[in-house]
C-alpha atoms as an extended CHARMM CRD file, in Angstrom:
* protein
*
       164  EXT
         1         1  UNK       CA              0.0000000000        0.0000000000        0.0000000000  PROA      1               0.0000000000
         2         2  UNK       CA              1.2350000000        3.0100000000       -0.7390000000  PROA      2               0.0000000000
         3         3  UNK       CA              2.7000000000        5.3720000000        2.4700000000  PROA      3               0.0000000000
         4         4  UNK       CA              3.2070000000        8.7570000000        3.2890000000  PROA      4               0.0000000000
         5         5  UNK       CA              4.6370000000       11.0730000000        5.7650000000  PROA      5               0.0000000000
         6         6  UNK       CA              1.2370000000       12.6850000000        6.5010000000  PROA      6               0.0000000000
         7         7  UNK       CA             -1.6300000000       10.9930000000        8.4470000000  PROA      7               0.0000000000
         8         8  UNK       CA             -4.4580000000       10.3270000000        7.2040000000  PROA      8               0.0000000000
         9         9  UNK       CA             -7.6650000000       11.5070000000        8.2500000000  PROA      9               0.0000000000
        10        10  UNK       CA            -10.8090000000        8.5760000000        8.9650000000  PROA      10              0.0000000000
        11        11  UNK       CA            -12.7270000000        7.8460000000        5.8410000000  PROA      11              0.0000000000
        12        12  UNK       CA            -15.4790000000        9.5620000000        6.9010000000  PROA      12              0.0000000000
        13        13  UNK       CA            -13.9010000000       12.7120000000        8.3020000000  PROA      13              0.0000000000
        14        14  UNK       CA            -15.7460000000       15.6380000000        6.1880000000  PROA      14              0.0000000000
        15        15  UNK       CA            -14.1590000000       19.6490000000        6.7220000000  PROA      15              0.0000000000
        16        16  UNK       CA            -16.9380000000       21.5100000000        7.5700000000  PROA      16              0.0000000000
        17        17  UNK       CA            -15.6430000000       24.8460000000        7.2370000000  PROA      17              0.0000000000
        18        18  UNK       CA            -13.2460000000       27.1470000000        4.7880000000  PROA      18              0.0000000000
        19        19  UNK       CA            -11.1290000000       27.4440000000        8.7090000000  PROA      19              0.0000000000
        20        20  UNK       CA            -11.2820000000       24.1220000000        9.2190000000  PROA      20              0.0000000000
        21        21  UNK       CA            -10.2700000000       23.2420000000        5.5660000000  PROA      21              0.0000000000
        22        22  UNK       CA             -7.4570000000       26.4960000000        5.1390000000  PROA      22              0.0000000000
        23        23  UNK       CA             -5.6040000000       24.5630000000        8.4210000000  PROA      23              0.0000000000
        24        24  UNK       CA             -5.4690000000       21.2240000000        6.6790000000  PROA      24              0.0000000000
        25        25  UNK       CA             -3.8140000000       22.7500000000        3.9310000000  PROA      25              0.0000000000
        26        26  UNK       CA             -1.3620000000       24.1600000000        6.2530000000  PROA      26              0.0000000000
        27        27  UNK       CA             -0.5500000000       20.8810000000        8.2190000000  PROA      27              0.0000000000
        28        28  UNK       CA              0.0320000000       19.1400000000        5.0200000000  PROA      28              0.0000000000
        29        29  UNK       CA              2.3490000000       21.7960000000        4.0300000000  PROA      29              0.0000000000
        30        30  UNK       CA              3.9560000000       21.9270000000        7.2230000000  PROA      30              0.0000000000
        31        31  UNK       CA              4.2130000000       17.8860000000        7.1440000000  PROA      31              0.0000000000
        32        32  UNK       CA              6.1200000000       18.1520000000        3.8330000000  PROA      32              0.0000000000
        33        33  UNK       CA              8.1720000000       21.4520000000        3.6230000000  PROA      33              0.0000000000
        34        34  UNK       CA             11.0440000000       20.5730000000        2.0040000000  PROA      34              0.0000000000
        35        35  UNK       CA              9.4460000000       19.7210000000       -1.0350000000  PROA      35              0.0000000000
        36        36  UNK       CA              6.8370000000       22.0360000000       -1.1030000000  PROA      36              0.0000000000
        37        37  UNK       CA              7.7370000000       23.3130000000       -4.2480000000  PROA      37              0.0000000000
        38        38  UNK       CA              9.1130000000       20.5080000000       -5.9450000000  PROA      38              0.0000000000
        39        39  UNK       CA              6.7580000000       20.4090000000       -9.0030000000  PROA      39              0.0000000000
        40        40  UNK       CA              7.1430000000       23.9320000000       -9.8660000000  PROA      40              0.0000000000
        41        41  UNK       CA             10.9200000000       23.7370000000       -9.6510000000  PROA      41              0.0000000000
        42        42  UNK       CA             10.9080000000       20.6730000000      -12.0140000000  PROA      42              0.0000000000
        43        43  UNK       CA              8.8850000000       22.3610000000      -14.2550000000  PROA      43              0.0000000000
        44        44  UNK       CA             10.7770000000       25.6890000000      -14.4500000000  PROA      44              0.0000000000
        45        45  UNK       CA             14.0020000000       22.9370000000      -15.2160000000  PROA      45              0.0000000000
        46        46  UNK       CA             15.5740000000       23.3150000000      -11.8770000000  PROA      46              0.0000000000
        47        47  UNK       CA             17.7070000000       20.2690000000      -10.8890000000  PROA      47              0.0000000000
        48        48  UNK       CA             15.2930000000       18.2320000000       -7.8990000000  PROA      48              0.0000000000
        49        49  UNK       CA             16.6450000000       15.7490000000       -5.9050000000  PROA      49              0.0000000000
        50        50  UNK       CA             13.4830000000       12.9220000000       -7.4180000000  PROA      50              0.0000000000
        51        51  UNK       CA             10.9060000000       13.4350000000      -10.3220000000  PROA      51              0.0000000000
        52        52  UNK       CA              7.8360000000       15.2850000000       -8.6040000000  PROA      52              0.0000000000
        53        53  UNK       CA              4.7630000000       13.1330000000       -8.7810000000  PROA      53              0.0000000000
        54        54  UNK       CA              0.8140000000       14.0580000000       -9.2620000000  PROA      54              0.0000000000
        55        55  UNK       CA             -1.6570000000       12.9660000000      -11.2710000000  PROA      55              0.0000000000
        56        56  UNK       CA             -5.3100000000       13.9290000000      -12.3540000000  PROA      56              0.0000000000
        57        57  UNK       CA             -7.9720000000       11.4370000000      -10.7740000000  PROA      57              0.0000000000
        58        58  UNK       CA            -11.4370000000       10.3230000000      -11.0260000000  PROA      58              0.0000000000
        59        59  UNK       CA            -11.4010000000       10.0620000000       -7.1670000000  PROA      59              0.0000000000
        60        60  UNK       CA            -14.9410000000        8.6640000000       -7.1350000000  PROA      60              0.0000000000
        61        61  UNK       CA            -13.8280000000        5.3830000000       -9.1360000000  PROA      61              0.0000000000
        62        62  UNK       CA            -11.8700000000        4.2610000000       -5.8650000000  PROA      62              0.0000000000
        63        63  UNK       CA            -11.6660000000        6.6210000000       -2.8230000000  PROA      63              0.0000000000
        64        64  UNK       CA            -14.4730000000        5.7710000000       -0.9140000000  PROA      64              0.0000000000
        65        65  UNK       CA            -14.2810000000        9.3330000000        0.9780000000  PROA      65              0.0000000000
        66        66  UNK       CA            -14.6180000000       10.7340000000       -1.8140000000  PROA      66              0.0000000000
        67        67  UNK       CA            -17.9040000000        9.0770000000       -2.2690000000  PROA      67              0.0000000000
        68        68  UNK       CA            -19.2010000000       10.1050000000        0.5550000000  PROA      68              0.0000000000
        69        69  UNK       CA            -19.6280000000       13.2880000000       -0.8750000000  PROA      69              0.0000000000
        70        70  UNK       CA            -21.1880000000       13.1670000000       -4.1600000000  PROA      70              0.0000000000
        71        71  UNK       CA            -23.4730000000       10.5720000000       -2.2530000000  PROA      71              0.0000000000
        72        72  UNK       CA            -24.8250000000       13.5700000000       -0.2860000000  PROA      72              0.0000000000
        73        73  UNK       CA            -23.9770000000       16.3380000000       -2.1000000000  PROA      73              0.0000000000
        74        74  UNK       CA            -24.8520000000       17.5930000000       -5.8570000000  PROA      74              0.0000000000
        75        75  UNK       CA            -21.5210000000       17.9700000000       -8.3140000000  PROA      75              0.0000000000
        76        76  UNK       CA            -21.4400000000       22.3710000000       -8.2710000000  PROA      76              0.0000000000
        77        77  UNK       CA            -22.4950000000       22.5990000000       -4.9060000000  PROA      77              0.0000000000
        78        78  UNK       CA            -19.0710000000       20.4060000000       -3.7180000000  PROA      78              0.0000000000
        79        79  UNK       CA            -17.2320000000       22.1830000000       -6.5150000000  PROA      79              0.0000000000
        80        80  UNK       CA            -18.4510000000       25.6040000000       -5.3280000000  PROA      80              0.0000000000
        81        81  UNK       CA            -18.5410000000       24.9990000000       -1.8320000000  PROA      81              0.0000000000
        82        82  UNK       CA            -14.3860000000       26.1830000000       -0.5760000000  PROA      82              0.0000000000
        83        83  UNK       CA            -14.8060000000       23.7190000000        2.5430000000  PROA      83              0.0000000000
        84        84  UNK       CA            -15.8080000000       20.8560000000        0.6010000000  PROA      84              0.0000000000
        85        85  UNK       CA            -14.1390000000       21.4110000000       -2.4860000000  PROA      85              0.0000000000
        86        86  UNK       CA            -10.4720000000       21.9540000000       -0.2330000000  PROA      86              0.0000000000
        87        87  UNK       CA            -11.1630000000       18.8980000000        1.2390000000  PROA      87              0.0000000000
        88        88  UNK       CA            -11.9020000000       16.5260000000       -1.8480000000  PROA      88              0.0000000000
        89        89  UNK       CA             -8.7110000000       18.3660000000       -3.6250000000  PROA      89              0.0000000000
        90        90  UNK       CA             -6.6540000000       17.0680000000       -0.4150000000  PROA      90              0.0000000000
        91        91  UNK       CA             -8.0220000000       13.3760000000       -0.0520000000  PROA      91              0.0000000000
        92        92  UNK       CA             -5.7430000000       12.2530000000       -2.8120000000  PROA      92              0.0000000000
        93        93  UNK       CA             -2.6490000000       14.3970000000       -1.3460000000  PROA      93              0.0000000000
        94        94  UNK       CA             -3.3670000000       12.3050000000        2.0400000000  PROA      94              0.0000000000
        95        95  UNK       CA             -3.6680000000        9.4310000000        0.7890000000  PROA      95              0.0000000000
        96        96  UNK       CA             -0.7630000000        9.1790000000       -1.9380000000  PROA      96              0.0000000000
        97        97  UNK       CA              1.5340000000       12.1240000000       -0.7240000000  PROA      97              0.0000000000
        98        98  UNK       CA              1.3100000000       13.9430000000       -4.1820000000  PROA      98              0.0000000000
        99        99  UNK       CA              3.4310000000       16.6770000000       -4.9760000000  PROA      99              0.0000000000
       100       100  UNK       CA              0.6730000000       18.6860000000       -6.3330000000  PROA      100             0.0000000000
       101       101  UNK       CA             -2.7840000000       19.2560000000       -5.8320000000  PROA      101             0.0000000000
       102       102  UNK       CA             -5.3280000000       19.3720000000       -8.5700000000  PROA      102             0.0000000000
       103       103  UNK       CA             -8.2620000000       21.4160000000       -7.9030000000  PROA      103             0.0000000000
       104       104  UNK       CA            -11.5560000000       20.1470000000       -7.4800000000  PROA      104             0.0000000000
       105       105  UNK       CA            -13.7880000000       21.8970000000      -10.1200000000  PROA      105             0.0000000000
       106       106  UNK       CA            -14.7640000000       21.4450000000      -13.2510000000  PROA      106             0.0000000000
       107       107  UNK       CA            -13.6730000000       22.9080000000      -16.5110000000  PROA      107             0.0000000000
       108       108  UNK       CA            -16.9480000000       24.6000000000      -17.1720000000  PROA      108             0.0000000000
       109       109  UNK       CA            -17.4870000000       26.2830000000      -13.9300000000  PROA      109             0.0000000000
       110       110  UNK       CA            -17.1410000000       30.0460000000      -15.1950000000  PROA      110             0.0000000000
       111       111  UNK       CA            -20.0260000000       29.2610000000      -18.0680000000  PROA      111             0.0000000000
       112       112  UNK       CA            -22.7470000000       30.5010000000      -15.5980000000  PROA      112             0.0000000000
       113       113  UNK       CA            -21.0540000000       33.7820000000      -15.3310000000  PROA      113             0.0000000000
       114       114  UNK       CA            -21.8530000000       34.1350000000      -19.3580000000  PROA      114             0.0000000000
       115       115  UNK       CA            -25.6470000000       33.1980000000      -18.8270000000  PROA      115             0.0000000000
       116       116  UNK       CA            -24.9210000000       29.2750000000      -19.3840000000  PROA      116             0.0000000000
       117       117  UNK       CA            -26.3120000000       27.2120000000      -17.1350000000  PROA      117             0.0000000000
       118       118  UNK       CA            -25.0800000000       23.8680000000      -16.2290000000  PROA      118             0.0000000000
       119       119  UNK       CA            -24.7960000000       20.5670000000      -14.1660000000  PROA      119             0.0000000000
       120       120  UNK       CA            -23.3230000000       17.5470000000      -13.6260000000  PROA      120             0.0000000000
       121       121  UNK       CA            -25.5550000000       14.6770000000      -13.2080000000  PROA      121             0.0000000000
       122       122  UNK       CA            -24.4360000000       11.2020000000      -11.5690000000  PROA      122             0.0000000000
       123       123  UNK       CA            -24.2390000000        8.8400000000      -13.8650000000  PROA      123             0.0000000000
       124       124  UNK       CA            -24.9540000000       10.8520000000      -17.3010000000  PROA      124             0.0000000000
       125       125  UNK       CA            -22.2360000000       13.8300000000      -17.0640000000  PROA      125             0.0000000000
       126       126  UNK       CA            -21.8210000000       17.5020000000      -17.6460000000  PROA      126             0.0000000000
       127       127  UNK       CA            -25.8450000000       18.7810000000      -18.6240000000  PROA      127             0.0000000000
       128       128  UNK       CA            -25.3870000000       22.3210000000      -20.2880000000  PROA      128             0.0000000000
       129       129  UNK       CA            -29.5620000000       23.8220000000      -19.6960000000  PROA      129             0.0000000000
       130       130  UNK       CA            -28.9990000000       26.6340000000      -21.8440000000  PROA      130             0.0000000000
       131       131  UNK       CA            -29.6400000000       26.6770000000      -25.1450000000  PROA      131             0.0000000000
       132       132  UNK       CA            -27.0400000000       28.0300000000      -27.6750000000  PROA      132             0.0000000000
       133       133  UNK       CA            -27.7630000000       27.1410000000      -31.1340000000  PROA      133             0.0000000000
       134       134  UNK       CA            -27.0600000000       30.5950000000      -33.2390000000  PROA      134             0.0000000000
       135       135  UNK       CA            -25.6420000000       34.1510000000      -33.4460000000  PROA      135             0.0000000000
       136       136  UNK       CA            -28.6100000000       35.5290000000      -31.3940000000  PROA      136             0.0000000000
       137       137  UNK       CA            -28.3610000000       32.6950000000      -28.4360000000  PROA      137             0.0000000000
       138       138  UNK       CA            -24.5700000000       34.1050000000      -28.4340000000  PROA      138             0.0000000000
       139       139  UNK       CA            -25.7900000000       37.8660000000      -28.4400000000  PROA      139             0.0000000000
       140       140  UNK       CA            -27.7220000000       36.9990000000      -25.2680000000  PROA      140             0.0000000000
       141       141  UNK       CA            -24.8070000000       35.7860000000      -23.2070000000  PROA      141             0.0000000000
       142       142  UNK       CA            -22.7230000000       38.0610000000      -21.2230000000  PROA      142             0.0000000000
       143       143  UNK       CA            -19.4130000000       39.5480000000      -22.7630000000  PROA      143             0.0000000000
       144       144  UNK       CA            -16.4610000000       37.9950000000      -21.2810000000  PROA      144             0.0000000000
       145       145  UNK       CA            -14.6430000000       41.0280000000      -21.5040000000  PROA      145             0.0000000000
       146       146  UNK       CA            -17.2870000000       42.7670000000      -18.8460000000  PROA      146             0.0000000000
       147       147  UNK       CA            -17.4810000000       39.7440000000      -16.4090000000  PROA      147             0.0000000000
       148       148  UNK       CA            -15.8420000000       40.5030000000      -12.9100000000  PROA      148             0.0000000000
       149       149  UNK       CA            -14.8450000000       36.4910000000      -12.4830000000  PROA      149             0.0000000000
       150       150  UNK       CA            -13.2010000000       37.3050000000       -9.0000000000  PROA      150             0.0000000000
       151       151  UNK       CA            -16.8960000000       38.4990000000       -8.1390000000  PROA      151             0.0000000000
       152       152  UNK       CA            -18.9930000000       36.3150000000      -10.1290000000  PROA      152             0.0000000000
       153       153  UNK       CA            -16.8640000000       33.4810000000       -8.6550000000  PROA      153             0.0000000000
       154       154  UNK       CA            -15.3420000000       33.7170000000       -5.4440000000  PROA      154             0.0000000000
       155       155  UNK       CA            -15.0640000000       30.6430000000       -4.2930000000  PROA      155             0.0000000000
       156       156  UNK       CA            -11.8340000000       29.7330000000       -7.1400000000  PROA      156             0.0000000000
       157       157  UNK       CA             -9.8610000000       32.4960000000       -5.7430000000  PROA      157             0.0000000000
       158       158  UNK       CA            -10.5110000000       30.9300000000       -2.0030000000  PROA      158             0.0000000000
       159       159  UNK       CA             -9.5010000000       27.6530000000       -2.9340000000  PROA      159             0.0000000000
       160       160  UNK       CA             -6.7620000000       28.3570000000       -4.7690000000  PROA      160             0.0000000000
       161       161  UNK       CA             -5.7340000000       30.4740000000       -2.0030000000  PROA      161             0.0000000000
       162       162  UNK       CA             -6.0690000000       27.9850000000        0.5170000000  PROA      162             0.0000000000
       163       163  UNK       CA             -4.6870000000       25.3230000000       -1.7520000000  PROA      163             0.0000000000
       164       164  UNK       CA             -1.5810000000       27.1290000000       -2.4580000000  PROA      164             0.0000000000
């Protein structure tokens, strides 16, 4: 099985608050110092003493903690949720000791700021509600140039704050 320098929390432990979630970040940071920046060295082509490891997941295939969350909760609210998505961008970090954290969120995430809504539904996938079918669908939607993303979505500036 694979180990790691940090403990790991019980399968069903769930961070209930940004606080909560912001001070897990900082214990695994804490727990792994040294090589806290190990990724972004490698990648800038600065010698590192191993090859940095991370890797993009489908977490709910096999982490059962993981589970326990889109069991309970719907796919944007634990993506736009900072407590809950903090903690499901840390479960694989806890579990593997990863060198870098991926995110939880979604690629299409900023399309409601542009007037497209969207979900993603267990067992089908992403769901886009809004219709866009021709020049005057695209008319309708907001101009990306006027959208305020740190306003119209907070919560990716929070965890990426936390996260980093």
């Amino acid at each position: 099985a694979p180990t790691s320098s940090h403990p790991r929390p019980a399968a069903s432990c769930m961070i209930q608050s940004t606080t909560e979630a912001a001070a897990a970040v900082q214990e695994d940071v804490a727990s792994n110092a040294g090589d806290r920046d190990i990724l972004i060295r490698a990648a800038r082509g600065e010698q590192v003493d191993r090859t940095p490891v991370w890797l993009m997941r489908q977490a709910g295939r096999y982490m059962s903690a993981f589970r326990q969350y889109s069991d309970k909760y719907p796919f944007r609210e634990r993506s736009e949720t900072p407590s809950m998505a903090i903690e499901l961008s840390l479960q694989c970090h806890r579990a593997y000791g990863m060198d870098g954290i991926i995110m939880f969120s979604d690629i299409l995430t900023p399309l409601p700021t542009l007037g497209i809504e969207f979900d993603v539904v267990k067992g089908i996938g992403p769901v886009i509600s809004t219709e866009v079918r021709n020049d005057e669908d695209v008319a309708k939607l907001a101009d990306v140039a006027d959208v305020d993303f740190d306003k119209t979505l907070p919560f990716i500036k929070e965890i990426l704050g936390s996260l980093s």
